[in-house]
C-alpha positions in Angstrom: 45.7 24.2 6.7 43.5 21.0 6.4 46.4 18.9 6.0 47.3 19.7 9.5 47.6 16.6 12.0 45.4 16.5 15.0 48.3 16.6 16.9 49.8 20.2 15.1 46.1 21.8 15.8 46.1 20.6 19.5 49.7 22.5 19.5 48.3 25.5 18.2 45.4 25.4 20.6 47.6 24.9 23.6 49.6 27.8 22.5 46.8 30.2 21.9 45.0 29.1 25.0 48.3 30.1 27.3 49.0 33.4 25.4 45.2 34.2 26.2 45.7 33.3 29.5 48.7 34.8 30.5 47.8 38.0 28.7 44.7 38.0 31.3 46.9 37.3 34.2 49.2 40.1 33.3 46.2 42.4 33.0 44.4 41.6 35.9 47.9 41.5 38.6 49.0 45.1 36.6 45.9 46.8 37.6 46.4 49.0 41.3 43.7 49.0 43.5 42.4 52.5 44.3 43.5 53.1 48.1 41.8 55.8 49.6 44.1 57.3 52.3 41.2 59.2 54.0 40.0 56.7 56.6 36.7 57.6 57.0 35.1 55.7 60.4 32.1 57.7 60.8 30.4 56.4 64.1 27.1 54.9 63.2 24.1 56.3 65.1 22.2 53.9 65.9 18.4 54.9 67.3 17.7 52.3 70.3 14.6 52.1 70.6 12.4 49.6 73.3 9.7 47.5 71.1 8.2 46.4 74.4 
């Protein structure tokens, strides 16, 4: 391993770097986003009141 060139580590680097990266991409795109079908639009009540 030590006899490596600089040029054989910065391959290995590059390689593990992508396999990290795409491995977080897959992860992160694969997940579904929970979609509530209920739409719930409750009307707000609002309490006017006159601070005058």
């Amino acid at each position: 391993m030590p006899q490596m060139m600089p040029m054989e580590w910065m391959t290995l680097y590059i390689t593990f770097m992508m396999t990290f990266l795409m491995f977080n991409i897959m992860n992160y795109f694969t997940q579904s986003p929970n979609t509530t079908t209920t739409k719930s639009t409750s009307a707000i009540s609002v309490n006017k009141m006159n601070w005058k």
